[in-house]
Backbone as a chain_set.jsonl record, in Angstrom:
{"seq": "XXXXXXXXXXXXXXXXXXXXXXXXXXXXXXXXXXXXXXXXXXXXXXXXXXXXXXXXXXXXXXXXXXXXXXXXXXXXXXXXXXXXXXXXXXXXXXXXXXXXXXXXXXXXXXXXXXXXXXXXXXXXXXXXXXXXXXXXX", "coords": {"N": [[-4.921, 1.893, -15.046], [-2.168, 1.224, -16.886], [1.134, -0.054, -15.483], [4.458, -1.253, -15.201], [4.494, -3.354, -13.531], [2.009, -4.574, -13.77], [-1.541, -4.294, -14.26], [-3.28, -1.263, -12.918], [-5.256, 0.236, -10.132], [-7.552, 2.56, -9.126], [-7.755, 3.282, -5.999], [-10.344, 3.773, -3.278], [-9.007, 4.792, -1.233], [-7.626, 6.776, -2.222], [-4.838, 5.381, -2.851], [-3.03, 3.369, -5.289], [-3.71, 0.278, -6.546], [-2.458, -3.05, -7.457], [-3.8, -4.709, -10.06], [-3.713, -6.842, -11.995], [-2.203, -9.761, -12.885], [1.08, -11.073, -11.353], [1.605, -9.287, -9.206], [-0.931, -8.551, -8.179], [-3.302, -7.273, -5.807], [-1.409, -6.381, -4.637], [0.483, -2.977, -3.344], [0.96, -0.095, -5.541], [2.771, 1.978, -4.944], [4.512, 0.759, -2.817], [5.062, -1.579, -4.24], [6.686, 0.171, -6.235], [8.865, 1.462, -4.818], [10.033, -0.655, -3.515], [11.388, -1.89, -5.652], [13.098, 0.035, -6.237], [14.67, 0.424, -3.821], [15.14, -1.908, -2.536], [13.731, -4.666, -0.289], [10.757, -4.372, 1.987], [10.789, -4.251, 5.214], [8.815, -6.329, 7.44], [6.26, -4.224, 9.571], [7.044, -1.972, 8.765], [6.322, 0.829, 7.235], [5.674, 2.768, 4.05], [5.655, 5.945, 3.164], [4.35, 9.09, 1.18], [6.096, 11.471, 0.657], [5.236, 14.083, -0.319], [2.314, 14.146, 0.387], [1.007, 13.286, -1.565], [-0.886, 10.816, -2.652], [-0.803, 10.095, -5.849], [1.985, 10.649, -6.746], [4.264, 8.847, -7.157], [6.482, 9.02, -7.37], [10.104, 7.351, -7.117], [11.779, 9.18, -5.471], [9.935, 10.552, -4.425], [8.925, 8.655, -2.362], [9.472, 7.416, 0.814], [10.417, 5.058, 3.529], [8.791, 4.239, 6.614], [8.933, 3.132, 10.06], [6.06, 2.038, 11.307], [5.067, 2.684, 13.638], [6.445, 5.448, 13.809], [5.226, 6.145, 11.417], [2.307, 6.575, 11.958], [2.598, 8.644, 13.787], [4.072, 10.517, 12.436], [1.466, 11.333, 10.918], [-0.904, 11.634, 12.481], [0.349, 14.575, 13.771], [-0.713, 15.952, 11.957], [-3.482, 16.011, 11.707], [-6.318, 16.078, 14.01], [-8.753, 15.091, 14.469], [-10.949, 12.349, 14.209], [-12.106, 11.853, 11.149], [-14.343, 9.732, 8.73], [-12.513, 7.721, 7.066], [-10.316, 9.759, 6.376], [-9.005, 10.518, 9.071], [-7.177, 10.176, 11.997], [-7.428, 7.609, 12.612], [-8.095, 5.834, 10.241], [-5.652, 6.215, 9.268], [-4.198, 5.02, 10.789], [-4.309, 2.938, 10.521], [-6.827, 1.527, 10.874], [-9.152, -0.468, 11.4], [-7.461, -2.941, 11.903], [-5.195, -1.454, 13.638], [-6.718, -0.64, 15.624], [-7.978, -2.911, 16.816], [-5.395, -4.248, 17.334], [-3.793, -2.582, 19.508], [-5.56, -2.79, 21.414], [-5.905, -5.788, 21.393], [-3.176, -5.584, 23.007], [-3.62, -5.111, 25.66], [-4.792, -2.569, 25.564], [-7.095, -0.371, 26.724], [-9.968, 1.36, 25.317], [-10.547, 4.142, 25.695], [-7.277, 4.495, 26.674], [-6.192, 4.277, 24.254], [-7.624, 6.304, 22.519], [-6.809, 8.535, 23.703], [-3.495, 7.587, 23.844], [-3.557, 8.784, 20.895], [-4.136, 11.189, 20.908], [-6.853, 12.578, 21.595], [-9.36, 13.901, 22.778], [-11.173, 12.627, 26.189], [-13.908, 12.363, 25.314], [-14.048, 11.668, 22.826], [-14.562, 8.958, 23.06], [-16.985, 8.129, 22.151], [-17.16, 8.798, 19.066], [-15.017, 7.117, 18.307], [-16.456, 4.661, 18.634], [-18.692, 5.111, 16.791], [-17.044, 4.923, 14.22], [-16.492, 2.681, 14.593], [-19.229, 1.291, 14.164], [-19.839, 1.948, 12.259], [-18.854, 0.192, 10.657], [-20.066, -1.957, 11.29], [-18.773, -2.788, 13.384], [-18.61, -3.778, 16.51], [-17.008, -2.804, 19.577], [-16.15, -5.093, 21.285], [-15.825, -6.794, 19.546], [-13.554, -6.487, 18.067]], "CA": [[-3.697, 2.393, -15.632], [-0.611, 0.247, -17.05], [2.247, -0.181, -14.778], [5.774, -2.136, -15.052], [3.985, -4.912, -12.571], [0.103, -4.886, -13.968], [-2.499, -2.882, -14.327], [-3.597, -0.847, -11.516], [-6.615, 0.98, -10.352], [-7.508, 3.898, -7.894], [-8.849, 2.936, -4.906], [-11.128, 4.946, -2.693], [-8.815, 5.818, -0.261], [-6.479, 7.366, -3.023], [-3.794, 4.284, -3.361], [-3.101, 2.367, -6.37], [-3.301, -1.361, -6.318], [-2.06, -3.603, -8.814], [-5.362, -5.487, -10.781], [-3.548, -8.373, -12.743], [-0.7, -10.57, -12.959], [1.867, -11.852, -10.135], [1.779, -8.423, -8.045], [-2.397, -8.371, -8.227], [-3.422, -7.368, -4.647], [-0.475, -5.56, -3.609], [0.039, -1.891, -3.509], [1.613, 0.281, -6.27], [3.54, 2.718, -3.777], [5.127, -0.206, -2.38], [6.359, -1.996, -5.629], [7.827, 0.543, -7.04], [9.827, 1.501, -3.345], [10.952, -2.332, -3.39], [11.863, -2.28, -7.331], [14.314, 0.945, -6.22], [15.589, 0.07, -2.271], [14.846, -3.407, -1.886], [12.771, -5.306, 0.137], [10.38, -3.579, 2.913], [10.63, -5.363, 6.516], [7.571, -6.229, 8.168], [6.522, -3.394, 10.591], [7.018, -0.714, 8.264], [5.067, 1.796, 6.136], [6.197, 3.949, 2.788], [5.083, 7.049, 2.946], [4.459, 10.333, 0.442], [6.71, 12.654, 1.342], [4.481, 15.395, -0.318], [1.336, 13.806, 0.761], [-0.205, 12.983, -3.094], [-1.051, 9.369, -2.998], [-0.717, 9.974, -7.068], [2.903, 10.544, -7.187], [4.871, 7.205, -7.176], [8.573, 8.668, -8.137], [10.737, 6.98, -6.018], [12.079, 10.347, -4.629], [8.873, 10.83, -3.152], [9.05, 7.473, -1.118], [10.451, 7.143, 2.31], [10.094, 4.376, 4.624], [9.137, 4.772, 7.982], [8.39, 2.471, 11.38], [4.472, 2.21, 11.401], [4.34, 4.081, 14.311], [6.329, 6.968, 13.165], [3.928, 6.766, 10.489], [1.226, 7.124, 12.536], [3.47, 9.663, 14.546], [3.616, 11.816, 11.354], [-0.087, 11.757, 10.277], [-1.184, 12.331, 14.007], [0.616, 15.484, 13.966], [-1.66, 16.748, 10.745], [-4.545, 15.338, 12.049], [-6.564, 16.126, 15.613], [-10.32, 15.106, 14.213], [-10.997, 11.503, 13.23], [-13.051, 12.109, 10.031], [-14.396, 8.748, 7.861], [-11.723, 8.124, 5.893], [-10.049, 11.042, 6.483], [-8.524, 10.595, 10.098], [-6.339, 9.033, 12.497], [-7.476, 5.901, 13.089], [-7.474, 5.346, 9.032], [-4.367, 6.409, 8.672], [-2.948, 4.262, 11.644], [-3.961, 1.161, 10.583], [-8.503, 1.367, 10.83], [-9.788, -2.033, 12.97], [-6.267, -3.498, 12.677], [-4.801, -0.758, 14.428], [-7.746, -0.637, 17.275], [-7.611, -4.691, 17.331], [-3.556, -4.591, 17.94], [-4.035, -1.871, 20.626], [-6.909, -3.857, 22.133], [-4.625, -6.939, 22.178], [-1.878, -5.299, 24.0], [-4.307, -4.996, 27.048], [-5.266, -0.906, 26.022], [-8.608, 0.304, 26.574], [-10.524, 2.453, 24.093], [-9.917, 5.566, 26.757], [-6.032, 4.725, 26.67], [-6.065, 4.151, 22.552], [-7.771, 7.736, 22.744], [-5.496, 9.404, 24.808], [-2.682, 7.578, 23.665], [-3.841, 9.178, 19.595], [-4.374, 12.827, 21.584], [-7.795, 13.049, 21.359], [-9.988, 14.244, 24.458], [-11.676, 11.492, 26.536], [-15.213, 12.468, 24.814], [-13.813, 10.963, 21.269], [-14.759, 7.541, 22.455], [-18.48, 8.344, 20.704], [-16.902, 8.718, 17.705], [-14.493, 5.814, 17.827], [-17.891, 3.765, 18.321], [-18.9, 5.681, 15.547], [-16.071, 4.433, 13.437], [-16.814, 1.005, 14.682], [-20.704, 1.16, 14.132], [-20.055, 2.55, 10.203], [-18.485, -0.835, 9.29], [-20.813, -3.213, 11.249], [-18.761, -3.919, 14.167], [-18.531, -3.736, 17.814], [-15.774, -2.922, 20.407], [-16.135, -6.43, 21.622], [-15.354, -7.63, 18.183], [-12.413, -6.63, 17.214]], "C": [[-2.717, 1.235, -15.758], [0.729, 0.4, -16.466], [3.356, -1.431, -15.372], [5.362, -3.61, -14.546], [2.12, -4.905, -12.809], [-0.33, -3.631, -14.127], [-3.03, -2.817, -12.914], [-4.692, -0.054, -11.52], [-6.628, 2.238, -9.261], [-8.405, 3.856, -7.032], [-9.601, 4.016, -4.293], [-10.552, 5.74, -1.77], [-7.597, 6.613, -0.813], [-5.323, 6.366, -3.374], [-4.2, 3.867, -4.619], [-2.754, 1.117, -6.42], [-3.452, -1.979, -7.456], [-3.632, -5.082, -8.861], [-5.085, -7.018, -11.129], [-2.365, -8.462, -12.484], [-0.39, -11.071, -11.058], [1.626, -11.052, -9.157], [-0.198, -8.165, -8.019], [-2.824, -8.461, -6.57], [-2.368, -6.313, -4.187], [-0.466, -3.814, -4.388], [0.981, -1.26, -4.357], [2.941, 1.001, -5.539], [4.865, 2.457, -3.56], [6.14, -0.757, -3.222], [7.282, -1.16, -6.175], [9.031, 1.154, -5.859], [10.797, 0.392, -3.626], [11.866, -2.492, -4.989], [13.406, -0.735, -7.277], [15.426, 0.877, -4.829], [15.158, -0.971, -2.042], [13.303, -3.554, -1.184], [12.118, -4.595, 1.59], [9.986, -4.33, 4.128], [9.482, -5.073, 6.867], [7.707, -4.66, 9.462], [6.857, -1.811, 10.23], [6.283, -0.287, 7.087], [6.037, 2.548, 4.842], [4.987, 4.752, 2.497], [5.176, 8.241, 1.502], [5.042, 11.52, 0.733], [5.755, 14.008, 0.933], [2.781, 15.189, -0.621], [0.069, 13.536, -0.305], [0.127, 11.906, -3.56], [-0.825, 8.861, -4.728], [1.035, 9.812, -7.606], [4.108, 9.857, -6.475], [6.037, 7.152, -7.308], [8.984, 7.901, -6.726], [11.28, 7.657, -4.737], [10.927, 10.751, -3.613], [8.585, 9.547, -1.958], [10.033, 7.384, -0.215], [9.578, 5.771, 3.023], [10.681, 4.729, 5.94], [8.442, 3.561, 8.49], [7.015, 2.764, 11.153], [4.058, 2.738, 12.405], [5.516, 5.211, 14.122], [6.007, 7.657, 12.012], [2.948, 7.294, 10.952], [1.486, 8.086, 13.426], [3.024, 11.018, 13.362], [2.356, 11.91, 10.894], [-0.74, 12.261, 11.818], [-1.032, 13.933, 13.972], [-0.132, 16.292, 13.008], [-2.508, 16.369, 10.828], [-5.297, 15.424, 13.349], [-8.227, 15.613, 15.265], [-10.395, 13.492, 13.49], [-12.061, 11.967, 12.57], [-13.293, 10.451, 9.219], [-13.695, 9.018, 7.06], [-10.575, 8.615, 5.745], [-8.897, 11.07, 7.848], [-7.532, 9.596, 10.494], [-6.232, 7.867, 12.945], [-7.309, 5.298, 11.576], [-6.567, 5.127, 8.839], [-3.333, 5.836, 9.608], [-2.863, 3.016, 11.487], [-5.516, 0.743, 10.693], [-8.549, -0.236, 12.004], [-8.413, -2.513, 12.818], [-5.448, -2.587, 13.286], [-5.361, -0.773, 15.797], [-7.391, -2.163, 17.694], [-6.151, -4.948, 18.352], [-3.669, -3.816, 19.001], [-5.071, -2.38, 21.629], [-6.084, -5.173, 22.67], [-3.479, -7.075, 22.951], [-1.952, -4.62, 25.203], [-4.721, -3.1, 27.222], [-7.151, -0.724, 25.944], [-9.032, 1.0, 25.87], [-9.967, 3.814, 24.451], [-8.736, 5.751, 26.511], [-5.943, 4.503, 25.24], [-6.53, 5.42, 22.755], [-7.114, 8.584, 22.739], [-4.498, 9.599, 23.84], [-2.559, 8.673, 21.679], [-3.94, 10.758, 19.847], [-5.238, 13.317, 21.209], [-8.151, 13.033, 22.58], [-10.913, 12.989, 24.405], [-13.728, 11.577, 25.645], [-15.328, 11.685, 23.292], [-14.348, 9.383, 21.667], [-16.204, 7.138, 21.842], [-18.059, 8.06, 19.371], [-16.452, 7.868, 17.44], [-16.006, 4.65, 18.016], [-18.201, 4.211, 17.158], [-18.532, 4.647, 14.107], [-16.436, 3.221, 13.463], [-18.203, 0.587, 13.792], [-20.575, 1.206, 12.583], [-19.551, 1.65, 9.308], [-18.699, -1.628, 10.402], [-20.159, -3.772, 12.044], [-18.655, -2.909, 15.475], [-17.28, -3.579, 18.272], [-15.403, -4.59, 20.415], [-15.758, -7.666, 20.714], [-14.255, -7.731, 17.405], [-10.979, -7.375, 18.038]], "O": [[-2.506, 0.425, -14.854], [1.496, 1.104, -17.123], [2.922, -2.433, -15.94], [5.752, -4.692, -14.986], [1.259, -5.227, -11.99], [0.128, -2.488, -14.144], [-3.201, -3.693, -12.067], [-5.173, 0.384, -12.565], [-5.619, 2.683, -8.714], [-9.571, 4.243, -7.121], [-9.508, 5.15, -4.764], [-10.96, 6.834, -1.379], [-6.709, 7.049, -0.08], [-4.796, 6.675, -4.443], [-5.35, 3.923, -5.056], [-1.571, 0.785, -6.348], [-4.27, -1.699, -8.332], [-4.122, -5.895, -8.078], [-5.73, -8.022, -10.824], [-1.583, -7.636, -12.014], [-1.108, -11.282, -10.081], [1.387, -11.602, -8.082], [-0.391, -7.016, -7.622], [-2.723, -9.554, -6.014], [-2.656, -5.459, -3.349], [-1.036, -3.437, -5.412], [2.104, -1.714, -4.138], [4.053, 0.484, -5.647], [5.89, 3.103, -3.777], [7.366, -0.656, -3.199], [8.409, -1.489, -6.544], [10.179, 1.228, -6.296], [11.996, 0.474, -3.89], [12.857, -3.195, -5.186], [14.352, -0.621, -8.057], [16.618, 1.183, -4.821], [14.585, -0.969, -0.952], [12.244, -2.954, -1.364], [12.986, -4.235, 2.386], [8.952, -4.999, 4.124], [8.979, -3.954, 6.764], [8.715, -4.203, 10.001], [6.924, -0.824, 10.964], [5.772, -0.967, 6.197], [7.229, 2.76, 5.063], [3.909, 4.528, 1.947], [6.192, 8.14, 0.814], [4.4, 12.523, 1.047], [5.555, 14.885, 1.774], [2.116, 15.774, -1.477], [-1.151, 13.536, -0.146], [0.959, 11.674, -4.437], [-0.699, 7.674, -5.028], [1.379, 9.105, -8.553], [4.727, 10.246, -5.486], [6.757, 6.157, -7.385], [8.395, 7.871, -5.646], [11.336, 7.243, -3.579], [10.981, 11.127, -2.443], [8.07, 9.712, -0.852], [11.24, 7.292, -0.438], [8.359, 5.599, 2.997], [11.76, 5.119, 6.386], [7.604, 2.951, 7.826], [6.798, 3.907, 10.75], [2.946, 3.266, 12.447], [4.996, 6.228, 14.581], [6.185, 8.801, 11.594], [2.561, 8.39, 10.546], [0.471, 8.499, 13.987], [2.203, 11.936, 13.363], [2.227, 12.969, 10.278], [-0.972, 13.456, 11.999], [-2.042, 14.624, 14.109], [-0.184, 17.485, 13.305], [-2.858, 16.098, 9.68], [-4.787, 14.58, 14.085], [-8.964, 15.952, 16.191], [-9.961, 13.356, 12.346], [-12.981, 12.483, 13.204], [-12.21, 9.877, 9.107], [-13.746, 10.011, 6.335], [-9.742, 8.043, 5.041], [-7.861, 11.691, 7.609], [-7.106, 8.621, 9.875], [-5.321, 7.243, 13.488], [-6.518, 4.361, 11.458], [-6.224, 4.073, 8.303], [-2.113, 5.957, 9.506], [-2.049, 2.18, 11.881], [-5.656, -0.478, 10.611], [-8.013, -0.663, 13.027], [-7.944, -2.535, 13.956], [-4.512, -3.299, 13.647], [-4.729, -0.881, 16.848], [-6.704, -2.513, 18.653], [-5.92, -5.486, 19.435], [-3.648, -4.617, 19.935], [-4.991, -2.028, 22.806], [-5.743, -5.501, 23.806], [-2.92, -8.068, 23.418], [-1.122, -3.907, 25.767], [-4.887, -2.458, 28.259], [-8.035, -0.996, 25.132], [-8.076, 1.697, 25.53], [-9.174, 4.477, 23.782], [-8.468, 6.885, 26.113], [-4.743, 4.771, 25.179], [-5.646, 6.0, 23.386], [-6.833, 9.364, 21.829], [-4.256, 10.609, 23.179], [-1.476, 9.17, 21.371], [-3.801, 11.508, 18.881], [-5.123, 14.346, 20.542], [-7.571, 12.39, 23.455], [-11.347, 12.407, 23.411], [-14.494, 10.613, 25.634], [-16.349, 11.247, 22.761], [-14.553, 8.599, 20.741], [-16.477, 6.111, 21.222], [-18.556, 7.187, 18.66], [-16.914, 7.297, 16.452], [-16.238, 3.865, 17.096], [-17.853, 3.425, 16.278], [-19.235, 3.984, 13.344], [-16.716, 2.627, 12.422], [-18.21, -0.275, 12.914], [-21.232, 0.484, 11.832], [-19.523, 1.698, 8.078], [-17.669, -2.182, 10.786], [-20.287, -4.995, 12.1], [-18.627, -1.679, 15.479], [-16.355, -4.068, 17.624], [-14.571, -5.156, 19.706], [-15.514, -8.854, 20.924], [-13.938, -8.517, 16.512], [-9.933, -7.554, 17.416]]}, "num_chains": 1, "name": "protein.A"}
């Protein structure tokens, strides 16, 4: 599709990221947020207020803290699903990595996400389905 800042495409996990030109790489969402309230400090997210990655008005963009992003998707969310869940939507291996680096255990990343201590299968899971290891990230 033709945008203001490039052409853009439709990724898999529903975003639109810009194809060509100067903004090529970055995310549609985003640009047009920054092209109506400025510039977006590190550390924060812009969200969909009515949760359809398709619609880009500005009215539907809020910025929020990246964890009371992952605050608000948490709360609509108790099942990681591929894709689909709360470890995607908090941030996928750089979310686990940064929680890993700030001395938490898989158990307390768990927890702290409010899943029961039996989820850490699945977060292996998650790990295993893109080829890496706890120990790796």
């Amino acid at each position: 599709m033709e945008t203001k800042f490039g052409n853009a495409y439709k990724r898999k996990d529903g975003y639109y990221q810009i194809s060509s030109g100067i903004h090529q790489g970055k995310l549609l969402h985003r640009l047009i947020y920054e092209d109506s309230f400025g510039s977006i400090p590190e550390g924060f997210s812009i969200h969909h207020l009515d949760g359809n990655k398709e619609n880009n008005l500005p009215a539907n963009l809020i910025m929020l803290s990246k964890s009371n992003h992952h605050k608000l998707h948490m709360n609509k969310t108790k099942h990681p699903r591929w894709n689909h869940g709360l470890i995607d939507e908090a941030g996928g291996i750089e979310f686990l990595s940064a929680e890993k680096n700030k001395g938490m255990s898989m158990q307390d990343i768990i927890k702290n996400l409010g899943y029961s201590s039996n989820t850490v299968a699945i977060v292996h899971q998650y790990l295993k389905n893109r080829g890496l290891r706890w120990n790796q990230i």
